[in-house]
Residue frames relative to the residue before (quaternion, step in Angstrom):
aa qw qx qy qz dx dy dz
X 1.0000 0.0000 0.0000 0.0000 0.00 0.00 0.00
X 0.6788 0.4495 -0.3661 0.4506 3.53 0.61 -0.81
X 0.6378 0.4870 -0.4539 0.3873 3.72 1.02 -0.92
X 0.7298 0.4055 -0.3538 0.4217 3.57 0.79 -0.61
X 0.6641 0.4614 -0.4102 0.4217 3.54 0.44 0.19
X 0.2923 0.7564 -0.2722 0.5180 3.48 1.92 0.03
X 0.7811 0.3228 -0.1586 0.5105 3.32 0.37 -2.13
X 0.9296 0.2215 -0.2693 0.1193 3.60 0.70 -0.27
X 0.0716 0.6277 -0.6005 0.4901 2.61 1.50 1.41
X 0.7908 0.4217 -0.3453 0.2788 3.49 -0.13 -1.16
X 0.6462 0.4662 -0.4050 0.4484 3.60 1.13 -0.50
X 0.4960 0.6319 -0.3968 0.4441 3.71 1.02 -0.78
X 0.7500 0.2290 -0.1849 0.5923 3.71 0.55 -1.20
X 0.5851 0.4748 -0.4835 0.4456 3.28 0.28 0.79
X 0.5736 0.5891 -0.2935 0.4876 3.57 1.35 -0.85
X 0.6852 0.5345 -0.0874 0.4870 3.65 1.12 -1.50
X 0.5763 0.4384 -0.3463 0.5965 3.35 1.39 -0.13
X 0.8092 0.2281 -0.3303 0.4290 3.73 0.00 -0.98
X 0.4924 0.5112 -0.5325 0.4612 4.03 1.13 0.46
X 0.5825 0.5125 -0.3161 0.5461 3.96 0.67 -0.52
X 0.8209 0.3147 -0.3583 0.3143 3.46 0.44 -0.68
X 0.3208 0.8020 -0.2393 0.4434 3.35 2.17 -0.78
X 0.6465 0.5564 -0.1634 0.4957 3.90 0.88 -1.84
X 0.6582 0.5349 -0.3996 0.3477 2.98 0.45 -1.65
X 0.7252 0.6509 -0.0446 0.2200 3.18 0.65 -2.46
X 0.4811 0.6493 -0.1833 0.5598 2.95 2.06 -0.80
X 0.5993 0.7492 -0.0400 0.2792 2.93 0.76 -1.53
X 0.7595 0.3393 0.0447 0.5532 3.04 0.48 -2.16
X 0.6122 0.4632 -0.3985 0.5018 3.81 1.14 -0.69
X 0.4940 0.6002 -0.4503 0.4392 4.08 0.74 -1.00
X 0.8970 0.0714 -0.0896 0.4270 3.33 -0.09 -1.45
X 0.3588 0.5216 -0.6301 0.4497 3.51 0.67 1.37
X 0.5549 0.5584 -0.5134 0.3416 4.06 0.59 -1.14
X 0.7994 0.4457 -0.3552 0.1899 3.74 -0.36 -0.96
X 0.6861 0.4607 -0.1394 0.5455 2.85 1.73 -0.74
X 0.5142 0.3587 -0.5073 0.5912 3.34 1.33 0.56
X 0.6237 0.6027 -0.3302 0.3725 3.68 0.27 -0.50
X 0.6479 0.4183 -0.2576 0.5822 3.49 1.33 -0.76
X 0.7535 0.4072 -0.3418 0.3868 3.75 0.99 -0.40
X 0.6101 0.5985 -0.3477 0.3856 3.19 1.75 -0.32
X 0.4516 0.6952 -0.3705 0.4189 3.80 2.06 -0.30
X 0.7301 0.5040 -0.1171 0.4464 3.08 0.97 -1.49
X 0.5556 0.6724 -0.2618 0.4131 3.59 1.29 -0.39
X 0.7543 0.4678 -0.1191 0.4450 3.08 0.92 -1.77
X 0.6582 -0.6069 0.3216 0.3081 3.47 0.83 0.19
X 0.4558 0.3652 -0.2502 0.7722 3.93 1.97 -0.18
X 0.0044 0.5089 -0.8607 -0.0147 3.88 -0.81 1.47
X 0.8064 -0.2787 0.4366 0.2854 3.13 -2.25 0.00
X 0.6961 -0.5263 0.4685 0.1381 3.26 -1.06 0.92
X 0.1326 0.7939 -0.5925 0.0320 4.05 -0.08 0.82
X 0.3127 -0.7370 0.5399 0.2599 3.72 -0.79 0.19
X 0.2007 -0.8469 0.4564 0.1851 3.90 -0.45 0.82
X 0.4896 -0.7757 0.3328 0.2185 2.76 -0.96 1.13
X 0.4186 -0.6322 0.4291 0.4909 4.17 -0.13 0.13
X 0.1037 -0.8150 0.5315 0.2062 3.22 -1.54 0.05
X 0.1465 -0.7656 0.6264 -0.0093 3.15 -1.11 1.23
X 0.3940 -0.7325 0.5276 0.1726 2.84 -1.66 0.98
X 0.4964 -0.6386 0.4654 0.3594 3.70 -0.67 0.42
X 0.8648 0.1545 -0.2728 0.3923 3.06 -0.68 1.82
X 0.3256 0.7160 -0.4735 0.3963 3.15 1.74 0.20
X 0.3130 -0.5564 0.7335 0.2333 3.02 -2.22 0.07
X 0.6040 -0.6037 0.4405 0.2771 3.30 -1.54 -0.02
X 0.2087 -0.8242 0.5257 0.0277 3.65 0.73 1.20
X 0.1989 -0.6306 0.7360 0.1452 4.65 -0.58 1.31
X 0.5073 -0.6540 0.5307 0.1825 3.43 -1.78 0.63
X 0.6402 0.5119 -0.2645 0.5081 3.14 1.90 1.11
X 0.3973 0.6980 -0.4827 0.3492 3.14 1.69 0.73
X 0.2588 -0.7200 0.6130 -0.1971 3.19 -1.20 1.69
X 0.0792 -0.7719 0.6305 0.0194 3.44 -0.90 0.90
X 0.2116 0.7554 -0.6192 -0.0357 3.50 -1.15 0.50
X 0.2832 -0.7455 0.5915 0.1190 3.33 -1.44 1.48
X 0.0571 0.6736 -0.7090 0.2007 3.90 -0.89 0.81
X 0.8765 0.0045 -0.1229 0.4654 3.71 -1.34 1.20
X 0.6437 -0.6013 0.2957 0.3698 3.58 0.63 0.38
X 0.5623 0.2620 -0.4479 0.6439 3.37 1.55 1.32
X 0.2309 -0.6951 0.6801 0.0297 2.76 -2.50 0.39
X 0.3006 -0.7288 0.6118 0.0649 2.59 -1.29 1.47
X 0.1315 -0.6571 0.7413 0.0369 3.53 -1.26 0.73
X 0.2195 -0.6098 0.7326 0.2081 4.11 -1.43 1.40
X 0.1581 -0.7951 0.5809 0.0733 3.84 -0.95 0.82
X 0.7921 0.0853 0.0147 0.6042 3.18 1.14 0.25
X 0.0529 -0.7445 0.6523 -0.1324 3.86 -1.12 1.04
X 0.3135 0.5872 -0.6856 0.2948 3.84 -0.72 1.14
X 0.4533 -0.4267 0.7400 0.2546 2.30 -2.62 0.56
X 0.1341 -0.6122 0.7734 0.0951 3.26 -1.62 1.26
X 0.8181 -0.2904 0.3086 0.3888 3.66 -1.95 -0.65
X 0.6290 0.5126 -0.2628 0.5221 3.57 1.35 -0.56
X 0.7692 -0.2067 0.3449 0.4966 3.62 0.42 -1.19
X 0.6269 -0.4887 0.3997 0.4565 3.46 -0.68 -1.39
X 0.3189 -0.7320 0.5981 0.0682 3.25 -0.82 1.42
X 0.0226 0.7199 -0.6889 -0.0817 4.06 -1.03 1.02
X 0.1440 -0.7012 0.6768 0.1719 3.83 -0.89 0.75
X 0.0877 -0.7410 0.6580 -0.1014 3.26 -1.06 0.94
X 0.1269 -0.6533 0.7434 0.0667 3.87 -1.40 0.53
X 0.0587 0.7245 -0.6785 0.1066 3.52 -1.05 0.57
X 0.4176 -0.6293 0.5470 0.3610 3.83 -1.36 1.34
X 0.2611 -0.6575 0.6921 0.1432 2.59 -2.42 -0.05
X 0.4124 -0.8609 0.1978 0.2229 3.15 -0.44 0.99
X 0.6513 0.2710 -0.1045 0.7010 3.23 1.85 -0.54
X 0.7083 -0.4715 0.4482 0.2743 3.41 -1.51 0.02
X 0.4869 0.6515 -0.4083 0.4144 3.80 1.45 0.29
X 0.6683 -0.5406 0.3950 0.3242 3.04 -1.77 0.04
X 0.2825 0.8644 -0.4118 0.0583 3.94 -0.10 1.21
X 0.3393 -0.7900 0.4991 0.1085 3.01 -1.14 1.08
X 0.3288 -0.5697 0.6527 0.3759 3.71 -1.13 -0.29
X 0.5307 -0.4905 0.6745 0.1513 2.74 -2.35 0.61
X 0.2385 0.7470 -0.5840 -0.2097 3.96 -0.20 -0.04
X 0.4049 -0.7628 0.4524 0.2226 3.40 -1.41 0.70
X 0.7114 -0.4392 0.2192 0.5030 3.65 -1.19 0.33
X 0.1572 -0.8043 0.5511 0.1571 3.71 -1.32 0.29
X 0.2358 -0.8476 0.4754 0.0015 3.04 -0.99 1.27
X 0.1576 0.7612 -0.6286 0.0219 3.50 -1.38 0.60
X 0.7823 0.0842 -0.2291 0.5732 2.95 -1.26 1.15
X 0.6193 -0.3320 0.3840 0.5990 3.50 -1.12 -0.67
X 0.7356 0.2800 -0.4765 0.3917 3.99 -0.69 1.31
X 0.2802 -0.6500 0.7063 -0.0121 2.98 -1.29 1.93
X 0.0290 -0.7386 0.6732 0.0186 3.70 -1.17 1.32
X 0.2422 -0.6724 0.6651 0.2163 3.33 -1.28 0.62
X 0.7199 -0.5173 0.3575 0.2939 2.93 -2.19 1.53
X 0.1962 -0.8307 0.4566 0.2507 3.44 -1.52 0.59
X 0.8067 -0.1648 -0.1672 0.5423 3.48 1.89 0.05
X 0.3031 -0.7496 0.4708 0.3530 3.40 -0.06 -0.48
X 0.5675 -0.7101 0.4141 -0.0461 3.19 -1.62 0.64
X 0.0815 0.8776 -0.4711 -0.0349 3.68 0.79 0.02
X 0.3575 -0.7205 0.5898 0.0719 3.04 -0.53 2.41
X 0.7520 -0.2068 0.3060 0.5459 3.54 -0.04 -1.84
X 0.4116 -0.8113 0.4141 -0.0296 2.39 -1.68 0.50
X 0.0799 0.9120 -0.4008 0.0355 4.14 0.22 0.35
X 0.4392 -0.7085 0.5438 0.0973 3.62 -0.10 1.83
X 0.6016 -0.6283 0.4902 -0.0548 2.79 -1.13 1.02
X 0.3665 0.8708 -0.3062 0.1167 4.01 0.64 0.39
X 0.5137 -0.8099 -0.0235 0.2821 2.48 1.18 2.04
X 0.4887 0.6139 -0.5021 0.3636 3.36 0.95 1.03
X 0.5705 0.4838 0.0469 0.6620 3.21 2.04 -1.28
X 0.0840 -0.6652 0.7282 0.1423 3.81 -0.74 0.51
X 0.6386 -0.6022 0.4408 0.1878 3.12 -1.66 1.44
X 0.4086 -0.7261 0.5524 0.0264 3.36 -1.48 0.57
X 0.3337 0.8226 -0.4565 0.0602 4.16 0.04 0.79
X 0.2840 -0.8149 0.5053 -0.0014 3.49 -0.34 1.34
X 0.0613 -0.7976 0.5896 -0.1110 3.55 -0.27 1.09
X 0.1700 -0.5615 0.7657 0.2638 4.16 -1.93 0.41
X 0.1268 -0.6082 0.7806 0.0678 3.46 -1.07 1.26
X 0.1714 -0.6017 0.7665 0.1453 3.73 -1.34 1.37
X 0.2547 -0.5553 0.7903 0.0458 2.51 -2.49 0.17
X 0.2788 -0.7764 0.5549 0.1077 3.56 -0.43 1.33
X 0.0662 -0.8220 0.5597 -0.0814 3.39 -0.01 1.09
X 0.0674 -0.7792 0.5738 0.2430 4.74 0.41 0.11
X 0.8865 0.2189 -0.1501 0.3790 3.84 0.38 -0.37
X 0.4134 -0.8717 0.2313 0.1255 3.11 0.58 2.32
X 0.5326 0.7676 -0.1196 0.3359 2.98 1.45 -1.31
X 0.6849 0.6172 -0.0679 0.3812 2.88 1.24 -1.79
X 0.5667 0.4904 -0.2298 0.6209 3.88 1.79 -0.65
X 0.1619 0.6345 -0.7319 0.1885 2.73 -1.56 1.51
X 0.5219 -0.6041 0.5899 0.1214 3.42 -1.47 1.33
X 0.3400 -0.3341 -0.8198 -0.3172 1.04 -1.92 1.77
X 0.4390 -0.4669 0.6038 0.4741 3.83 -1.61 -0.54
X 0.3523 -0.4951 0.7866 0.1099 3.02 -2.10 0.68
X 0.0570 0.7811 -0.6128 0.1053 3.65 -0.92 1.13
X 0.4170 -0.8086 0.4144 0.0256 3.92 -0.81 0.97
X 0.3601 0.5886 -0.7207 -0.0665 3.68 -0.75 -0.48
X 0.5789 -0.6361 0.4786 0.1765 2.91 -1.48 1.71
X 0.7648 -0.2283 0.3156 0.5132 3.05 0.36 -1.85
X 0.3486 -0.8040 0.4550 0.1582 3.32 -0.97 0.41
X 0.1487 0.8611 -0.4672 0.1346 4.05 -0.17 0.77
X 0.5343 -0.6482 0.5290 0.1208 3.59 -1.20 0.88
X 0.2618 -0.6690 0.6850 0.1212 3.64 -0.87 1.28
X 0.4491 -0.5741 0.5871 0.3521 3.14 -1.83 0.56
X 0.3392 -0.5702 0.6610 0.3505 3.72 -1.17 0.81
X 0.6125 -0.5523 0.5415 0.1629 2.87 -2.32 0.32
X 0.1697 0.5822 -0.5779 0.5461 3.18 0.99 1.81
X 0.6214 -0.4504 0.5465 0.3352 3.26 -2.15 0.06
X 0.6193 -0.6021 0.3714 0.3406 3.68 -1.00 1.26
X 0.8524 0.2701 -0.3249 0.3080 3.23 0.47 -0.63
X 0.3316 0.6473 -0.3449 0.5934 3.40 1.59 0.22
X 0.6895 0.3956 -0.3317 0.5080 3.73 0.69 -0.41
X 0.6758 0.4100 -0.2826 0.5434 3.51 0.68 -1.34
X 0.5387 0.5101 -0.5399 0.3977 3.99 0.29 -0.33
X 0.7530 0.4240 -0.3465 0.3648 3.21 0.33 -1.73
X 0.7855 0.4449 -0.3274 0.2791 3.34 0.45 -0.72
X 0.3873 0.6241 -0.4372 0.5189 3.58 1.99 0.14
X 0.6453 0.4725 -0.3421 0.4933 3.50 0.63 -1.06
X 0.8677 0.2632 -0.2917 0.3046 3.68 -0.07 -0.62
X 0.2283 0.8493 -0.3268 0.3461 3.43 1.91 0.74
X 0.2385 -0.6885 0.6211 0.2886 3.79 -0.11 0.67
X 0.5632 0.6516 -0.3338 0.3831 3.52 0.67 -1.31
X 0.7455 0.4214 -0.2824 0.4324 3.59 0.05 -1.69
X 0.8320 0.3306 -0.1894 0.4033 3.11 0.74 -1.50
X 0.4478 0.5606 -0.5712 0.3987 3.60 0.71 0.33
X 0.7916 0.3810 -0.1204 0.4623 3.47 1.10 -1.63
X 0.6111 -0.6012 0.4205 0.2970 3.66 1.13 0.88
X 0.5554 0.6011 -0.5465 0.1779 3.93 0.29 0.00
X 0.0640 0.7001 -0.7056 -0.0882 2.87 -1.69 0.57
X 0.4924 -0.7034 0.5111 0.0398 3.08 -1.70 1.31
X 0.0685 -0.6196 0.7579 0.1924 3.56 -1.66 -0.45
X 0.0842 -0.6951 0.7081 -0.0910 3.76 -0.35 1.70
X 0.1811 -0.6419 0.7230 -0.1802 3.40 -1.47 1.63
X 0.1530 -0.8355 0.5070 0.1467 3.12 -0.64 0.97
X 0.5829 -0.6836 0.3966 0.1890 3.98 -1.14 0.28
X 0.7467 -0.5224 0.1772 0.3716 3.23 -0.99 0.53
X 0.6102 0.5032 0.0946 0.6046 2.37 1.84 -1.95
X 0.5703 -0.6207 0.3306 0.4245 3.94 1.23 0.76
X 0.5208 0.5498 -0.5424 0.3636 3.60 0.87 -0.59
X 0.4538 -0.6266 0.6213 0.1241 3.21 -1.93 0.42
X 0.1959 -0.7293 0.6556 -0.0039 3.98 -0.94 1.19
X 0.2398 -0.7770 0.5817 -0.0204 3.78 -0.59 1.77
X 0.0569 0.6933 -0.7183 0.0116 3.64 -0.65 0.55
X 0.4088 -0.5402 0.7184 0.1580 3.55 -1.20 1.75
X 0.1352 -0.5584 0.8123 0.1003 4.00 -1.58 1.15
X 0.8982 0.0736 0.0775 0.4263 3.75 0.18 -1.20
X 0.1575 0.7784 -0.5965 -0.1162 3.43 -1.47 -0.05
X 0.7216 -0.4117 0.2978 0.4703 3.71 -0.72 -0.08
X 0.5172 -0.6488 0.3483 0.4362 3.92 -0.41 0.49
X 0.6557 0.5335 -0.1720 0.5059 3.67 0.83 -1.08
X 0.7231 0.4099 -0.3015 0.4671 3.59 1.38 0.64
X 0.4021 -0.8331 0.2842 0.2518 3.28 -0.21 1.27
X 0.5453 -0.6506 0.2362 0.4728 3.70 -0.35 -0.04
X 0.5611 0.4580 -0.4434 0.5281 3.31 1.62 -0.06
X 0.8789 -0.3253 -0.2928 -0.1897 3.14 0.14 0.14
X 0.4137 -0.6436 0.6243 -0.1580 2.38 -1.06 2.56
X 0.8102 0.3616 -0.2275 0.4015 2.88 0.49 -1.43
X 0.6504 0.4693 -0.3933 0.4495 3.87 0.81 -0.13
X 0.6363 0.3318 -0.4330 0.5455 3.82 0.89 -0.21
X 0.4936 0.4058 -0.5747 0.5113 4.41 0.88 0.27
X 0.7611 0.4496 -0.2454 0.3980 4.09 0.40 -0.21
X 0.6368 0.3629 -0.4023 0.5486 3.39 1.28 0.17
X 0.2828 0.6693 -0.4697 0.5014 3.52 1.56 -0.47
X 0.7737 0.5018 -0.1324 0.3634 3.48 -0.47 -2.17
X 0.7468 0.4072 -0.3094 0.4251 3.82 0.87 -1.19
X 0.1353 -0.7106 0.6386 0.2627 3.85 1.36 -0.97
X 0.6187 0.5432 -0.4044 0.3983 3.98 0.39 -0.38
X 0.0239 -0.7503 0.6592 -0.0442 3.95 -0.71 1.09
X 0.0539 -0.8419 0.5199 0.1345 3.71 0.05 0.61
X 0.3068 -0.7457 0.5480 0.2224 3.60 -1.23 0.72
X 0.5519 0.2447 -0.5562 -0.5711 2.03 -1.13 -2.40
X 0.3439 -0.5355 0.7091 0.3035 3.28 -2.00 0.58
X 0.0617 -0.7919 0.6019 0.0823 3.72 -0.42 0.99
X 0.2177 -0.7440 0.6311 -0.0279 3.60 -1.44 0.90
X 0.0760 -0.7303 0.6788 0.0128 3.73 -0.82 0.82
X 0.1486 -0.7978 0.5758 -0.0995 4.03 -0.44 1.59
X 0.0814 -0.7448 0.6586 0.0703 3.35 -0.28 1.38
X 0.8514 0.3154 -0.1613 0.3869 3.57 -0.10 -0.04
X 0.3096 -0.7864 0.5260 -0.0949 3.58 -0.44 1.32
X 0.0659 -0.8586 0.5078 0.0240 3.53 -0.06 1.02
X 0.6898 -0.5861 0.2639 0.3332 4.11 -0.73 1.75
């Protein structure tokens, strides 16, 4: 009697073992699946979807994949920028100056496809004076008034005529000094002047000096482009790409 009551204890705790070990086994497969499932995404050659983030450096600007430079009469124009806004088509440009005067740009008509529009205003971004060690710096948005958006398509054909210097509302020769003084030219080539003004407001230049190793012509042709302020181009541009 005792051996049989022996054997069945022993099968009972034998029964209670392979049900415990069964659980476990259960168990350990459950919280294997997710983690096979996540290695089997990554396996197959399609990992989860990630969104990248952009990068920007600290202190950048926003550089269009249509910035162009062109140099022609001893300035340069650079287009920094080309979109369609709510009006038409906005071009930002920067272009040197050669002296410490007041200068503007000429922009010319712009065409695409089969329609030529003339400019409708400009903009003065910034601005850097000339000071005759440095040649000045003036960035401008020239719009174009354009009513049927649709109607634009790249590429555009885009112009500055010419570039030239208003007299400021100063005495003439007070203007033309300042703008001798801030003259790489003058001052590379040593000139000095004696400016008399006219009855008639115009201004009369008399060359006193210049550097020996400059001739007198020309002195006298950088004292006359001085006098003209007028630099003529065309800086022409061809923009394949129009930013929204």
């Amino acid at each position: 009697m005792n051996i049989n009551k022996n054997s069945s204890h022993i099968k009972i705790a034998l029964v209670m073992l392979l049900t415990i070990t069964t659980i476990i086994s259960i168990g350990w497969y459950i919280a294997q699946a997710p983690s096979r499932a996540v290695a089997s995404n990554t396996s197959n050659g399609q990992p989860a979807p990630t969104q990248e983030q952009p990068v920007t450096q600290a202190g950048s600007q926003p550089i269009t994949q249509d910035l162009q430079t062109q140099a022609l009469n001893g300035i340069t124009v650079t287009v920094t920028s080309a979109k369609i806004i709510g009006t038409g088509i906005q071009i930002g440009i920067c272009y040197s100056t050669p002296d410490g005067g007041d200068w503007y740009q000429s922009p010319g008509h712009l065409f695409y496809g089969t329609y030529e529009i003339l400019p409708d205003e400009a903009e003065m971004i910034s601005e850097q004076k000339a000071d005759g060690v440095n040649m000045g710096k003036r960035c401008e948005n020239i719009r174009y008034r354009i009513n049927d958006l649709k109607s634009i398509t790249a590429p555009i054909k885009f112009s500055v005529l010419e570039v030239f210097a208003e007299p400021r509302e100063v005495p003439p020769c007070d203007d033309f000094q300042n703008r001798l003084n801030t003259s790489l030219a003058a001052r590379a080539k040593g000139l000095k002047v004696e400016c008399n003004e006219n009855s008639d407001g115009s201004i009369r230049v008399t060359l006193l000096d210049k550097l020996s190793s400059v001739s007198q012509e020309d002195a006298q042709k950088t004292l006359d482009d001085i006098l003209l302020g007028d630099i003529t181009g065309p800086w022409a541009f061809t923009i394949n790409t129009l930013n929204p």
